[in-house]
C-alpha positions as a printed Julia matrix, in Angstrom:
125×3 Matrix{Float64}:
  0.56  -30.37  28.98
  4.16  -31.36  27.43
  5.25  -34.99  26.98
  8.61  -36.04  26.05
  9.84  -38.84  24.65
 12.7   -40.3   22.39
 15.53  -41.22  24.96
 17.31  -44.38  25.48
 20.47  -46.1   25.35
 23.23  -45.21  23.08
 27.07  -45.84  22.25
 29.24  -42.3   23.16
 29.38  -40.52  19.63
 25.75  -41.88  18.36
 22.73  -39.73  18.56
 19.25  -39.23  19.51
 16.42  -37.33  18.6
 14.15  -36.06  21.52
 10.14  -34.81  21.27
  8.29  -32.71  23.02
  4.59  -32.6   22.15
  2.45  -30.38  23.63
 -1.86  -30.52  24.34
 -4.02  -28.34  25.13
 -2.78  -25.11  24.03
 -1.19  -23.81  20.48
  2.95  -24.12  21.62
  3.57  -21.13  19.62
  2.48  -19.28  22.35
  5.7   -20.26  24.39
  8.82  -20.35  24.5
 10.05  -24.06  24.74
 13.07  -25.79  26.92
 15.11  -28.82  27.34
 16.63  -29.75  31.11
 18.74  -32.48  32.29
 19.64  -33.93  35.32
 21.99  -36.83  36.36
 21.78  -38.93  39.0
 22.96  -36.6   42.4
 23.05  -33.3   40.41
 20.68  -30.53  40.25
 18.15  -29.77  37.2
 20.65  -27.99  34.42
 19.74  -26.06  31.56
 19.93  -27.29  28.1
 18.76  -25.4   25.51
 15.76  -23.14  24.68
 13.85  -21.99  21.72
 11.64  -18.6   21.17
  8.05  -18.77  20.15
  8.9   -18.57  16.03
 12.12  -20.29  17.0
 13.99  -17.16  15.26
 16.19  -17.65  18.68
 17.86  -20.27  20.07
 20.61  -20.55  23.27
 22.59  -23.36  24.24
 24.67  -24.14  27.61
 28.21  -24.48  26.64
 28.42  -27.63  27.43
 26.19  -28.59  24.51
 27.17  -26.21  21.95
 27.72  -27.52  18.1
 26.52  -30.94  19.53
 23.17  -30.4   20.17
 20.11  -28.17  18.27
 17.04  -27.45  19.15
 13.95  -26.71  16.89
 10.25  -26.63  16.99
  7.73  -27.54  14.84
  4.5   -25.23  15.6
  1.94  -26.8   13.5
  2.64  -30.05  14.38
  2.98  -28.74  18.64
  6.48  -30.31  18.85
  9.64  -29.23  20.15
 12.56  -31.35  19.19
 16.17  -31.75  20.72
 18.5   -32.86  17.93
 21.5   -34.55  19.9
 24.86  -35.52  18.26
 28.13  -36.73  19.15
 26.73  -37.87  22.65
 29.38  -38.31  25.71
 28.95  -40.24  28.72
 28.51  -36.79  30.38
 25.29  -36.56  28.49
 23.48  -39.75  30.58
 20.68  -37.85  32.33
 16.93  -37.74  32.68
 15.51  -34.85  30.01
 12.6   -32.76  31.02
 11.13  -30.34  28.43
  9.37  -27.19  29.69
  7.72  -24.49  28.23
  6.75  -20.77  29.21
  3.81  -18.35  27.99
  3.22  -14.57  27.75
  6.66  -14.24  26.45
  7.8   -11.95  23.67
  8.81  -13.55  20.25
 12.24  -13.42  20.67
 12.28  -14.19  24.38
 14.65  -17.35  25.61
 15.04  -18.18  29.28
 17.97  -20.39  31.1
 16.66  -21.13  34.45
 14.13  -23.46  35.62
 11.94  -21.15  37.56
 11.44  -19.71  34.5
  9.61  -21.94  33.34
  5.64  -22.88  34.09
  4.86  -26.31  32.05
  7.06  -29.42  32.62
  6.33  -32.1   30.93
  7.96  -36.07  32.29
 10.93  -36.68  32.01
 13.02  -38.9   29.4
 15.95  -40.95  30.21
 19.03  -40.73  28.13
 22.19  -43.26  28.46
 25.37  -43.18  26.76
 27.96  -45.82  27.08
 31.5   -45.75  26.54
């Protein structure tokens, strides 16, 4: 079970810090994920993390901005977001995915097998 949590409202070029803790099962067993979707768009991909977190992969449209990390004795994921835009308002799921190898990073959603809720992020102008 993943739960998220961190979002809320920001000015454009602030930043947040999102969580992601997971129960129930050790999270170094999977490889972790971040989503987002705005209001009248489909679920996009973010960025996602490898068991160890030796690899990392980021959608363009985050790149330099945003880092993700993990944290496996404390079960937390975390997405580290910076110089926020408008175009970053969106609802943030994190996901995870087991029986992967170690260095093993996915970019779709069907990927993925644990969602946790999601977490609502606005940025003003």
């Amino acid at each position: 079970q993943l739960q998220a949590f961190g979002g809320g409202l920001v000015q454009a070029g602030g930043s947040l810090r999102l969580s992601c803790a997971a129960s129930g099962r050790a999270s170094s067993n999977y490889v972790m994920g971040w989503f987002r979707q705005a209001p009248g768009k489909e679920r996009g991909f973010v960025a996602s993390i490898s068991r160890r977190g030796y690899t990392t992969k980021y959608a363009d449209s985050v790149k330099g901005r945003f880092t993700i990390s993990r944290d496996n004795a404390r079960n937390t994921a975390y997405l580290q977001m910076n110089s926020l835009k408008p175009e970053d308002t969106a609802v943030y799921y994190c996901t995870g995915r087991g029986y992967t190898s170690l260095s093993s990073t996915y970019v779709s959603p069907t990927d993925y097998t644990v969602w946790g809720q999601g977490t609502q992020v606005t940025v003003s102008s």
